[in-house]
VOVONU-296523 format. One line per field, with one value per residue: residue number from 0; x, y, z negated of N, C-alpha, C, O in turn. Coordinates in nm, 3 decimals, padded with zeros to 5 digits. Each point is the difference from the previous one (the first is absolute). Example, Ala and Ser with C-alpha at 12.3 -4.5 7.8 and 13.67 -1.06 7.14 Angstrom:
2
seq <- (0, 1)
n.X <- (01.319, -00.139)
n.Y <- (-00.569, 00.107)
n.Z <- (-00.780, 00.138)
ca.X <- (-00.089, 00.082)
ca.Y <- (00.119, 00.119)
ca.Z <- (00.000, -00.006)
c.X <- (00.090, -00.077)
c.Y <- (00.120, 00.109)
c.Z <- (00.000, -00.073)
o.X <- (00.104, 00.051)
o.Y <- (-00.002, 00.111)
o.Z <- (-00.066, -00.017)
***
This chain:
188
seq <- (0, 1, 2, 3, 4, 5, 6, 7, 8, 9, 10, 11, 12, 13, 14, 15, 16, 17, 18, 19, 20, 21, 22, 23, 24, 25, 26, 27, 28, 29, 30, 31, 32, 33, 34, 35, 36, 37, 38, 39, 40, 41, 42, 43, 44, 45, 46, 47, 48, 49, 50, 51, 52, 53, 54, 55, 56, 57, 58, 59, 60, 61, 62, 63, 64, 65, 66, 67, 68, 69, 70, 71, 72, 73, 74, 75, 76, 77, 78, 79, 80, 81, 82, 83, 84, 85, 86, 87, 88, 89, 90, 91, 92, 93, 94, 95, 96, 97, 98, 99, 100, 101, 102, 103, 104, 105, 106, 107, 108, 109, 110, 111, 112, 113, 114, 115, 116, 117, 118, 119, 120, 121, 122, 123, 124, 125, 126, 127, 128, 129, 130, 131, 132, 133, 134, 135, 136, 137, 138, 139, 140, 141, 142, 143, 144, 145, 146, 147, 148, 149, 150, 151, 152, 153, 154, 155, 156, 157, 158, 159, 160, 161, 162, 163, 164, 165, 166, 167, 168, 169, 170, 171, 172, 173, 174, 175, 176, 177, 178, 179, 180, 181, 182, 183, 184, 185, 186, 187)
n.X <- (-00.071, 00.173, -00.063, 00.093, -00.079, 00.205, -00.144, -00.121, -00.014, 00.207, -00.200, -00.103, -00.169, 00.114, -00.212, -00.034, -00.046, -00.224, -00.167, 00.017, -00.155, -00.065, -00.058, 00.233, 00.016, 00.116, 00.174, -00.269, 00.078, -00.015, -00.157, 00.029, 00.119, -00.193, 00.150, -00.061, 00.067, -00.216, 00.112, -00.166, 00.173, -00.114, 00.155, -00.082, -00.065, 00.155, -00.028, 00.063, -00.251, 00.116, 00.041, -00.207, -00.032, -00.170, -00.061, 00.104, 00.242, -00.144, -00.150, 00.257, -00.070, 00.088, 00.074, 00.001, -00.147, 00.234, -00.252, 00.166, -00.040, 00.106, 00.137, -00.178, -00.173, -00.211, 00.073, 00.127, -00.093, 00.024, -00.135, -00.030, 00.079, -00.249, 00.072, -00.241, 00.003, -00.098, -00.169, -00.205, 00.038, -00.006, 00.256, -00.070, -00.051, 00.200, 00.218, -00.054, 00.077, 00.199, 00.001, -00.129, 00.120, -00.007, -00.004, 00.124, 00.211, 00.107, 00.024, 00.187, 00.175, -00.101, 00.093, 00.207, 00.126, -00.064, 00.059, 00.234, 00.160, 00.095, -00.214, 00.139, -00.220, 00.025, -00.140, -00.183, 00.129, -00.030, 00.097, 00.082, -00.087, -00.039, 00.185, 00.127, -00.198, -00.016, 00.185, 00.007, -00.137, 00.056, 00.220, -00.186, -00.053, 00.126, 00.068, -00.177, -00.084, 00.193, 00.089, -00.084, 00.035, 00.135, -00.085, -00.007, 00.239, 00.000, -00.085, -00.180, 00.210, 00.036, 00.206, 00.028, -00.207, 00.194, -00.161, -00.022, 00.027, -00.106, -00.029, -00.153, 00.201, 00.005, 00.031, 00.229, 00.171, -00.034, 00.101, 00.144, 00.002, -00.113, -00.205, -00.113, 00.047, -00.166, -00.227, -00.124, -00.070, -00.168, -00.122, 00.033)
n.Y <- (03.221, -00.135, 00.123, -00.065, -00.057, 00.134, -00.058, 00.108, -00.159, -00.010, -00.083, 00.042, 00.162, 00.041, 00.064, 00.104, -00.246, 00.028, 00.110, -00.026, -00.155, 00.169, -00.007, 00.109, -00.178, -00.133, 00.009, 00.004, 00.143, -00.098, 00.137, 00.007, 00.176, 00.115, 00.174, -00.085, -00.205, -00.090, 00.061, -00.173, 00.093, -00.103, -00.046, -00.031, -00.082, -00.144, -00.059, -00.129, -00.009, -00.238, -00.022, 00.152, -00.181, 00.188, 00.039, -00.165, 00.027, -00.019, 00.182, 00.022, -00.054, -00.179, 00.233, -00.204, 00.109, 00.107, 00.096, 00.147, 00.036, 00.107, -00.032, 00.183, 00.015, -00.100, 00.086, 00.122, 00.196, -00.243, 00.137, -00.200, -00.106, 00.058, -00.156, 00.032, -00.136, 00.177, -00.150, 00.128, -00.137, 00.249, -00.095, 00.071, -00.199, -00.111, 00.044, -00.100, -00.198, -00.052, 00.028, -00.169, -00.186, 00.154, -00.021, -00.157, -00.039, 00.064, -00.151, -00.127, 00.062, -00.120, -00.177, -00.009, 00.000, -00.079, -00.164, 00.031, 00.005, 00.188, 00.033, -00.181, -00.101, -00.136, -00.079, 00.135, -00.190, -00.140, -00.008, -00.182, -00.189, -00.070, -00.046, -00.185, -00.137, -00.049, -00.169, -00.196, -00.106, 00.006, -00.106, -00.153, 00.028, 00.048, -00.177, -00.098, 00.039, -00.084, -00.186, -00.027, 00.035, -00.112, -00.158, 00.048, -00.076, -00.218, 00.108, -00.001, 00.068, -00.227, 00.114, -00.245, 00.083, 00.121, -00.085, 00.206, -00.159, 00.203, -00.086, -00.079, -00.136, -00.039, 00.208, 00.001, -00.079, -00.014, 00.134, -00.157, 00.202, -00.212, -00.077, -00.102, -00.222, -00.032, 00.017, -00.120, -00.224, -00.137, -00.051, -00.225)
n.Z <- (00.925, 00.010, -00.113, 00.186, -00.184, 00.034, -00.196, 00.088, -00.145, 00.097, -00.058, -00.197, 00.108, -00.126, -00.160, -00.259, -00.136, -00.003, -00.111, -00.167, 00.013, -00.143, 00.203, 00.013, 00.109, -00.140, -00.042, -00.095, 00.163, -00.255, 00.153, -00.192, 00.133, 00.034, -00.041, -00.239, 00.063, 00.004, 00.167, 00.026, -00.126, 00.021, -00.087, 00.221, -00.195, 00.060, -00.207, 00.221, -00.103, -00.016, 00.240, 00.040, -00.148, 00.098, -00.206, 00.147, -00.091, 00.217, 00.046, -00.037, -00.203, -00.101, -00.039, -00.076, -00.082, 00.047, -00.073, 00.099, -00.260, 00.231, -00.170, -00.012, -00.162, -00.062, 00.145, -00.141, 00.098, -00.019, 00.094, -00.191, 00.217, -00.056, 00.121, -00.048, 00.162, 00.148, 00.140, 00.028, -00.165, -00.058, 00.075, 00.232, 00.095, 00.073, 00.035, 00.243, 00.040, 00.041, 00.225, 00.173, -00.066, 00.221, 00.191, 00.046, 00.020, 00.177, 00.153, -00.056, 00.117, 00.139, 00.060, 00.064, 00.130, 00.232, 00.126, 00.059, 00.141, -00.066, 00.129, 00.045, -00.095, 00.149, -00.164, 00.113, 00.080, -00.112, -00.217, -00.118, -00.033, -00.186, -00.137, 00.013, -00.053, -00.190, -00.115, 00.017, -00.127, -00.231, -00.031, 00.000, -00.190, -00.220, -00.081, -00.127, -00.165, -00.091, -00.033, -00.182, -00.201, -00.067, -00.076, -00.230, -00.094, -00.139, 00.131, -00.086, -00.067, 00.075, -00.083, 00.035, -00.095, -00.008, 00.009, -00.069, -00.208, -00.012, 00.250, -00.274, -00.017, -00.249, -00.087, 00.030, -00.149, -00.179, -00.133, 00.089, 00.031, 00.054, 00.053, -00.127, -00.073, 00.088, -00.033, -00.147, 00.052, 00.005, -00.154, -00.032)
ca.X <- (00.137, 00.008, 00.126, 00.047, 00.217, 00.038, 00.059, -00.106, 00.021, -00.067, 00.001, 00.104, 00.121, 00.017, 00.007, 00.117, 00.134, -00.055, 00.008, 00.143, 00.134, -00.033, 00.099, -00.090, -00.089, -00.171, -00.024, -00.011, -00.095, -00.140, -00.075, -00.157, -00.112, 00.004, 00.000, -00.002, 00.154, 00.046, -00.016, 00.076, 00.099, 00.077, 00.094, -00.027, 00.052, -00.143, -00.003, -00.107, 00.006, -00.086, -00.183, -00.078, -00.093, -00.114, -00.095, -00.082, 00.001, 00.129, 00.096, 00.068, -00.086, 00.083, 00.137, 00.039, 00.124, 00.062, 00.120, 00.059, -00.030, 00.054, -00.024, 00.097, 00.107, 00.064, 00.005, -00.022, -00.114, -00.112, -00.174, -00.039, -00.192, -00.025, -00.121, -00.118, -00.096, 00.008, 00.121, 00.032, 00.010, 00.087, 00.030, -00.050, -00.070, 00.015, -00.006, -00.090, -00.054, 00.028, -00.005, -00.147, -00.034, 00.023, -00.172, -00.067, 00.016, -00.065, -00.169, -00.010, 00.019, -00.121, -00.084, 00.029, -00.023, -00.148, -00.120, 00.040, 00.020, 00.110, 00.000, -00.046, 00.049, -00.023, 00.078, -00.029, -00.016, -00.176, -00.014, 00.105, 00.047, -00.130, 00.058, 00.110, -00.101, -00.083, 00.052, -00.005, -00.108, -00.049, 00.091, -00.063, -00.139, 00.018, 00.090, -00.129, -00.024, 00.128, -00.036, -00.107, 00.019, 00.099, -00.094, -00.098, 00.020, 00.031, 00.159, 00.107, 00.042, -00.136, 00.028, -00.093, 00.064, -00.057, -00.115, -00.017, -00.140, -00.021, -00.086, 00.084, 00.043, -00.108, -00.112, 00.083, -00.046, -00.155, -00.019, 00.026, -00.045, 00.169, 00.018, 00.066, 00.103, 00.028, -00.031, 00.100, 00.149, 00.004, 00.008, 00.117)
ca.Y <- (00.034, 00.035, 00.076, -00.101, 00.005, -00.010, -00.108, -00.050, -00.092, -00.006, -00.077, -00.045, 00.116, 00.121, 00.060, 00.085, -00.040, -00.006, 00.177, 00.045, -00.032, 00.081, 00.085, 00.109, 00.077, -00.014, 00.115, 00.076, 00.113, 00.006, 00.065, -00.078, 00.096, 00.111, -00.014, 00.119, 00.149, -00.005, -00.170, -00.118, -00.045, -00.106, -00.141, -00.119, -00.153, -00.087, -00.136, -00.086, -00.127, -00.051, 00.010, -00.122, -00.100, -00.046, -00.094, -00.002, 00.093, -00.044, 00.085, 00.095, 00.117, 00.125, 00.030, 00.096, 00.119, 00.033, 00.124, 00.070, 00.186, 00.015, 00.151, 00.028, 00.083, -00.134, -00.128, -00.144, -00.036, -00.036, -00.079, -00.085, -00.025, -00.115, 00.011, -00.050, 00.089, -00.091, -00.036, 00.075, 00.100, 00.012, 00.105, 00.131, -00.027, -00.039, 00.105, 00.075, -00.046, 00.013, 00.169, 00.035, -00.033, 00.118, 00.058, -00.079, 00.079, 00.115, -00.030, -00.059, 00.125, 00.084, -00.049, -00.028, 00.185, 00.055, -00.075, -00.072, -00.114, -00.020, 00.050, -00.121, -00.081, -00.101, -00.157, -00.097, -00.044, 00.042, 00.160, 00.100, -00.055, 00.124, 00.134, 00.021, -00.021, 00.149, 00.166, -00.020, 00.046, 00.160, 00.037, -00.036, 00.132, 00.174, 00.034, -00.034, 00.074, 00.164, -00.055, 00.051, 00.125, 00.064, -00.019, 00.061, 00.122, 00.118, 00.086, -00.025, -00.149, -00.060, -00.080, 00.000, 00.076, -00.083, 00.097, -00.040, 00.089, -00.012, -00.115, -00.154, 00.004, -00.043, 00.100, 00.052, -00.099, 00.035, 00.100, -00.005, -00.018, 00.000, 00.130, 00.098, -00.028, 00.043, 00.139, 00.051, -00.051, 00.134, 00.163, 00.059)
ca.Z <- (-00.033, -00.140, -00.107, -00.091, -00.072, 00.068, -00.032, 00.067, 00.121, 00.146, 00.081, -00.044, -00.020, -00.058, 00.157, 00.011, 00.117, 00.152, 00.046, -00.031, 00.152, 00.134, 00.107, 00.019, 00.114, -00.050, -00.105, 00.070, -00.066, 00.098, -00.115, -00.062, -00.008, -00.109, -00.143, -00.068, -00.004, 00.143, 00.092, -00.066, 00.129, -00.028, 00.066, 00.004, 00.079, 00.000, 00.093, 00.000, -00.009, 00.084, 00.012, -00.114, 00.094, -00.032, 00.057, 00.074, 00.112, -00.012, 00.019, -00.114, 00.036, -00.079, -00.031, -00.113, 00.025, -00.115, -00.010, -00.077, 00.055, -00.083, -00.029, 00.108, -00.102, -00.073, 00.042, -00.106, -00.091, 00.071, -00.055, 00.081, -00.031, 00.103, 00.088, 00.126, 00.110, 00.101, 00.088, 00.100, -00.119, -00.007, -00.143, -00.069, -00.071, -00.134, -00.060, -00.079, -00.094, -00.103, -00.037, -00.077, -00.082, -00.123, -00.023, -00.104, -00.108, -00.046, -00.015, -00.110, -00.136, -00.016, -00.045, -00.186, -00.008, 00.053, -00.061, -00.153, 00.033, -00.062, -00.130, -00.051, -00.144, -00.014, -00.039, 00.027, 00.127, 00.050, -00.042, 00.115, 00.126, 00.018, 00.002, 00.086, 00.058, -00.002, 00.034, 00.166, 00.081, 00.018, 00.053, 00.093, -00.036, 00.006, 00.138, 00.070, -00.031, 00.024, 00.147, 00.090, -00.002, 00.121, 00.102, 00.012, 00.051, -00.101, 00.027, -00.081, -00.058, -00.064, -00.076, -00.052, -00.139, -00.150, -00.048, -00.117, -00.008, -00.131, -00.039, 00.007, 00.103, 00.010, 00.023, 00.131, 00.103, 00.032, 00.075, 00.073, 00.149, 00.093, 00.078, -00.094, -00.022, 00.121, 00.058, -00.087, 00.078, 00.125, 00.040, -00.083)
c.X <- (00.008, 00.194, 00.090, 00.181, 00.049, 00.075, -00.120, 00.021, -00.107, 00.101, 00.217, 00.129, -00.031, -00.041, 00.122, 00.132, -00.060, 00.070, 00.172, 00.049, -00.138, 00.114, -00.056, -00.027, -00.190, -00.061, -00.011, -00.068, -00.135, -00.081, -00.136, -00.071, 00.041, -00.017, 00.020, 00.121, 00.040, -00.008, 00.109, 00.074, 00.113, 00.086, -00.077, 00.037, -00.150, 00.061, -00.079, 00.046, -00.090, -00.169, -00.052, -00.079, -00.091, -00.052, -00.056, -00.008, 00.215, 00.090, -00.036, -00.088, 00.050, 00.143, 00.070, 00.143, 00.051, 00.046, 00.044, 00.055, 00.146, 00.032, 00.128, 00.170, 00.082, 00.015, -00.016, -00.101, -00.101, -00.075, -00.053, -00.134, 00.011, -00.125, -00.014, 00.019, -00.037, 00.156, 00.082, 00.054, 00.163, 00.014, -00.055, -00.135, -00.019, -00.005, -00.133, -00.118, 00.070, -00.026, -00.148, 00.048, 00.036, -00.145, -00.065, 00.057, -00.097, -00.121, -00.051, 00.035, -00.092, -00.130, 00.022, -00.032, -00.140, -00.053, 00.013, -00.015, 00.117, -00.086, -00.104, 00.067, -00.047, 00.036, -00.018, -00.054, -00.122, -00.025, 00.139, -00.050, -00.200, 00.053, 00.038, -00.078, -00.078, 00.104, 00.057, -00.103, -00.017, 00.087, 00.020, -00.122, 00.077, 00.085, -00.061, -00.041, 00.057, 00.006, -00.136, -00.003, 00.105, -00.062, -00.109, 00.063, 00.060, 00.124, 00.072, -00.014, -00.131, 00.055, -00.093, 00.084, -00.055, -00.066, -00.005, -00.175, 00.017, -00.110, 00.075, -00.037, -00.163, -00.108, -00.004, -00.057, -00.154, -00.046, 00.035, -00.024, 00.111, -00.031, 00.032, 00.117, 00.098, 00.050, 00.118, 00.153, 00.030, 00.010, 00.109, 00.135)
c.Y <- (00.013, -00.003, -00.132, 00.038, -00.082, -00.159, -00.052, -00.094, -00.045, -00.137, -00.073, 00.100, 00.101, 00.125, 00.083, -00.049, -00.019, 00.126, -00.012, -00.074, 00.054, 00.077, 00.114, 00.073, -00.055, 00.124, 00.102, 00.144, 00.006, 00.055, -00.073, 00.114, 00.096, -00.034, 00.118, 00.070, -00.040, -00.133, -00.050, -00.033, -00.135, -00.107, -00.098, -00.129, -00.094, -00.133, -00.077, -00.096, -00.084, 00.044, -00.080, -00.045, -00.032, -00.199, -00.022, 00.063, -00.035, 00.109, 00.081, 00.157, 00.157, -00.051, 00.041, 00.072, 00.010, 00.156, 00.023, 00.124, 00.046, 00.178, 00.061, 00.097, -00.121, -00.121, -00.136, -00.040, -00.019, -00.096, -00.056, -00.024, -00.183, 00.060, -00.067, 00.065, -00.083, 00.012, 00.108, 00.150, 00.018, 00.095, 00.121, -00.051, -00.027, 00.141, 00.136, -00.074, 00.018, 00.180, -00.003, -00.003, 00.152, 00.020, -00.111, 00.062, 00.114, -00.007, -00.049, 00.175, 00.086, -00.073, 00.008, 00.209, -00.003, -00.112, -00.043, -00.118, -00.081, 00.017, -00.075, -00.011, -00.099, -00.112, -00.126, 00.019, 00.093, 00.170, 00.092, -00.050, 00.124, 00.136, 00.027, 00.009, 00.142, 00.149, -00.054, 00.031, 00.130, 00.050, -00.015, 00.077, 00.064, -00.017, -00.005, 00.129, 00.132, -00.055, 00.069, 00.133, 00.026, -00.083, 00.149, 00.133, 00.092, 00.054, -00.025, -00.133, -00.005, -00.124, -00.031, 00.082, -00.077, 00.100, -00.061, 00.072, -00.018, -00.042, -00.102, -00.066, -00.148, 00.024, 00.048, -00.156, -00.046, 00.100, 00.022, -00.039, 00.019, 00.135, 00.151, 00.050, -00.037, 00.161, 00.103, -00.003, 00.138, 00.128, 00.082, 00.069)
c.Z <- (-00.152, -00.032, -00.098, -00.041, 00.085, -00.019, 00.040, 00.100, 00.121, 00.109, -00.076, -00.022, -00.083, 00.112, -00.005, 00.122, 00.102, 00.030, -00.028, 00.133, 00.130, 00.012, -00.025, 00.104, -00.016, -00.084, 00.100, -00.087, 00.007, -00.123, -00.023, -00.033, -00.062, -00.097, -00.054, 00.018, 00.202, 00.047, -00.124, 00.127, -00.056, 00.077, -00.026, 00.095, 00.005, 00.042, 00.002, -00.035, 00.030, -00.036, -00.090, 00.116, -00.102, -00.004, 00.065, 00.111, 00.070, 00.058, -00.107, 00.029, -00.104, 00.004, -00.111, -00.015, -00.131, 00.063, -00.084, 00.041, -00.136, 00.006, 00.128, -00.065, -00.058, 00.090, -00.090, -00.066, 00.076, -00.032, 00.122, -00.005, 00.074, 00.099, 00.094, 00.071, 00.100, 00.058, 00.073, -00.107, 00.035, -00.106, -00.027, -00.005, -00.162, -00.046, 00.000, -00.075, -00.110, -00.085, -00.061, -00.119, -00.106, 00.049, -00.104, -00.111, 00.013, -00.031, -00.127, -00.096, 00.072, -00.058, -00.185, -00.013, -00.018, -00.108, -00.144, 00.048, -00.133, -00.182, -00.079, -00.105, 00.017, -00.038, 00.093, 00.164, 00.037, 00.010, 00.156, 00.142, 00.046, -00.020, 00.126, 00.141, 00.032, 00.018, 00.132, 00.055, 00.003, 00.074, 00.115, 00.084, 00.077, 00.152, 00.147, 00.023, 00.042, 00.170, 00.102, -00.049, 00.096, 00.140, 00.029, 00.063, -00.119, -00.049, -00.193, -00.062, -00.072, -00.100, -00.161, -00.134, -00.134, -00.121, -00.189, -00.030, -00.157, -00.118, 00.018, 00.092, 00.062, 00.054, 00.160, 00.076, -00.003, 00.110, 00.095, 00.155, 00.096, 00.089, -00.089, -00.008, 00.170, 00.041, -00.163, 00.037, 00.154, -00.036, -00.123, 00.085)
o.X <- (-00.080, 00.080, -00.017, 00.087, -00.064, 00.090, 00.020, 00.016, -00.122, 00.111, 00.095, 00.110, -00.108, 00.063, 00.075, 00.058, 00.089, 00.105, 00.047, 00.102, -00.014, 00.072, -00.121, -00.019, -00.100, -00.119, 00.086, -00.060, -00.061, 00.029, -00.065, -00.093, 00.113, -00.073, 00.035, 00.018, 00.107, -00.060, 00.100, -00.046, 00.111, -00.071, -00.003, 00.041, -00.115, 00.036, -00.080, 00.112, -00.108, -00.065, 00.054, -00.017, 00.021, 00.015, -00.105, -00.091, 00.106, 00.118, -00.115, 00.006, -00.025, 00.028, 00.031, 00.113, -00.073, 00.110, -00.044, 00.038, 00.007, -00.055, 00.104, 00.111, 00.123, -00.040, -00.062, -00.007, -00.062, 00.032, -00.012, -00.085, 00.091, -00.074, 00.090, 00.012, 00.024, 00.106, 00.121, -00.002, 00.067, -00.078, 00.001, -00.057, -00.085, -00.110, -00.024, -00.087, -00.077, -00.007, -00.018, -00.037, 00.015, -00.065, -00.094, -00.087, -00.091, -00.061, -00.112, -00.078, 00.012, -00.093, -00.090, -00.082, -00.043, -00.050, -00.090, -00.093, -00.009, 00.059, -00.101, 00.118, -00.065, 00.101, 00.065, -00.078, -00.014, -00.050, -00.003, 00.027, -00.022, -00.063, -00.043, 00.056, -00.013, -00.031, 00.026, 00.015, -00.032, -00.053, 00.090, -00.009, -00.012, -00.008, 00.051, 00.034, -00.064, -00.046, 00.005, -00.025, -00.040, 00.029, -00.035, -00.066, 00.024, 00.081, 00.123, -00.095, -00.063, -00.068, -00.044, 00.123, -00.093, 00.079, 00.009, -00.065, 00.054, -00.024, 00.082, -00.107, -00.043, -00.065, -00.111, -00.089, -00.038, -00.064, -00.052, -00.009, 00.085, 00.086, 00.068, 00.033, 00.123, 00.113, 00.088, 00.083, 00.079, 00.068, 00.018, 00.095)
o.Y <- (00.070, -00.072, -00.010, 00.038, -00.101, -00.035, -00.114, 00.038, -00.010, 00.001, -00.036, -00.025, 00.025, 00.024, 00.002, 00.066, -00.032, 00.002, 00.015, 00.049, -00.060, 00.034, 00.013, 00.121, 00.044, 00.029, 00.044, -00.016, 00.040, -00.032, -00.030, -00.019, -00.004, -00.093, 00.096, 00.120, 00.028, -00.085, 00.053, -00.052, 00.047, -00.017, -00.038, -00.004, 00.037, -00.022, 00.002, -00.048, 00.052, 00.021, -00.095, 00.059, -00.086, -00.074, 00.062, 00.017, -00.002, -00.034, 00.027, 00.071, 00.119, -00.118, 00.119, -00.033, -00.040, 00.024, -00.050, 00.038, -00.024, 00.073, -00.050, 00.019, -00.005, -00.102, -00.101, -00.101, 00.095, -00.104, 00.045, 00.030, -00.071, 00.095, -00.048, 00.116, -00.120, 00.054, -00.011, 00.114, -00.096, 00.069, 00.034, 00.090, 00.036, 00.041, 00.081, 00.072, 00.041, 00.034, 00.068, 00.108, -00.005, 00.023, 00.044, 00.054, 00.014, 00.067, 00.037, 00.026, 00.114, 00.063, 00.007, 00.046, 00.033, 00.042, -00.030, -00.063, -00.123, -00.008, 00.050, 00.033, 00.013, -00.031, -00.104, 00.091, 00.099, 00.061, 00.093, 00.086, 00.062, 00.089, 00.102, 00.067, 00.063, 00.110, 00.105, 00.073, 00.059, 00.089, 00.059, 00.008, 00.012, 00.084, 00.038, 00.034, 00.088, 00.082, 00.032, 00.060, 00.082, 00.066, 00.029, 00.084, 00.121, -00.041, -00.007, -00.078, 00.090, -00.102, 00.092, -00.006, -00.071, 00.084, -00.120, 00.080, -00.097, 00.016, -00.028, 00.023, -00.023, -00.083, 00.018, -00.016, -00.009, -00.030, 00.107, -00.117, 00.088, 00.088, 00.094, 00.115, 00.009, 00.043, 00.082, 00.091, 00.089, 00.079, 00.120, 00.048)
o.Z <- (-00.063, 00.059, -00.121, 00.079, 00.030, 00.076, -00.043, 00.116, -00.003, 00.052, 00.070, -00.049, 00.054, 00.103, 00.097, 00.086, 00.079, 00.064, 00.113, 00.049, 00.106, -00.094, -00.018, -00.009, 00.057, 00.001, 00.076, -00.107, 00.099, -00.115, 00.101, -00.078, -00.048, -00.035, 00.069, -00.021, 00.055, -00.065, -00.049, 00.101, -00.028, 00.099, -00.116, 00.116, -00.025, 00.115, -00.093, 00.018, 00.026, -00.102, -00.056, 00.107, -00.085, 00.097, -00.014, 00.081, -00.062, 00.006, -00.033, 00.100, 00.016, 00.018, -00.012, 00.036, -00.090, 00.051, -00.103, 00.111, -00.120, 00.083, 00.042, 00.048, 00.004, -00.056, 00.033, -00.071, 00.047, -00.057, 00.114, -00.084, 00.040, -00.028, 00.069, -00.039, -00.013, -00.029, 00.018, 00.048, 00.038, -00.067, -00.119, -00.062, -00.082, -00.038, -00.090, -00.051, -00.086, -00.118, -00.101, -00.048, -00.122, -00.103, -00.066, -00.069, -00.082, -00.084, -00.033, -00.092, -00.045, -00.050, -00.083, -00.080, -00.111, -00.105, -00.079, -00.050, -00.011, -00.107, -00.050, -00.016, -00.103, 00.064, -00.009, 00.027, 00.070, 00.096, 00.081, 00.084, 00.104, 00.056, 00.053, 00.088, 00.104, 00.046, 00.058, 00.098, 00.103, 00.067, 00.061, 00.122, 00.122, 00.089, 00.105, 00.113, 00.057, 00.080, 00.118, 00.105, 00.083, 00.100, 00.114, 00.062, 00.009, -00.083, -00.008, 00.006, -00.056, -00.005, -00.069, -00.008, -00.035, -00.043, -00.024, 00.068, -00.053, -00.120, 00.088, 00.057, 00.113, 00.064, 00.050, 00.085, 00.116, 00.101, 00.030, 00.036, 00.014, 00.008, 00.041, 00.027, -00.005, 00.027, 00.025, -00.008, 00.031, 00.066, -00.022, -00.062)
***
């Protein structure tokens, strides 16, 4: 699913003028999850358009879809997308697929908080695509990690913390032992 302006053409139409001659008994109430102030409750529509036909293959094995999510206070202001799915996908599929995409946010501003995923200077391909590598993996570590502490039974939040030392910062990473630095994470 991805997020296209509503002058985005489809199959020779404008999707904005596809969605503008749905009926509104298509417009239905539907939520993509919790969210920080409650269920993202929103008006959605969905229309189909023709199946794709793989190579090599002679029955249509995906459906592509045009939702659109509009505000229940604003009716006029609505955002479009495109999408895959299979065949048997319906509109609150679409939508709770469309709702993962606030745990990937979130997942990406704990990772820029915990690992310094965001705290790169680099000029060149090589230096960021090994930054971005290593603060995923560690972010990866730690959630690995806070996962089996509440497997173990541990009654408080086992979120990973971000720790300063007044040693340069050279000297720290030498020194460093992931179990260390594990168990420091824990017992703060």
């Amino acid at each position: 699913m991805v997020a296209v302006p509503k002058s985005q053409q489809v199959n020779g139409l404008r999707i904005g003028h596809l969605i503008a001659q749905a009926p509104p008994e298509v417009w239905q109430h539907l939520s993509a999850g919790p969210g920080a102030k409650g269920e993202r409750l929103y008006d959605r529509a969905a229309a189909r358009l023709p199946a794709v036909t793989e190579s090599g293959v002679d029955e249509p094995t995906w459906q592509r879809w045009v939702p659109a999510r509009r505000g229940i206070s604003r009716p006029d202001e609505i955002a479009y997308c495109l999408a895959c799915a299979p065949l048997d996908a319906t509109v609150a599929d679409l939508v709770r697929v469309a709702g993962c995409r606030w745990k990937i946010e979130e997942c990406f501003q704990s990772a820029k908080n915990e690992c310094g995923l965001d705290q790169y200077e680099v000029r060149r391909h090589v230096g960021w695509y090994r930054h971005i590598t290593l603060a995923l993996l560690a972010h990866a570590f730690l959630a690995v990690m806070a996962v089996q502490e509440r497997g173990k039974g541990v009654s408080r939040p086992t979120q990973p913390t971000s720790w300063t030392s007044h040693q340069p910062k050279s000297v720290v990473c030498r020194q460093l032992n992931p179990a260390t630095v594990l168990h420091a994470a824990t017992t703060c």
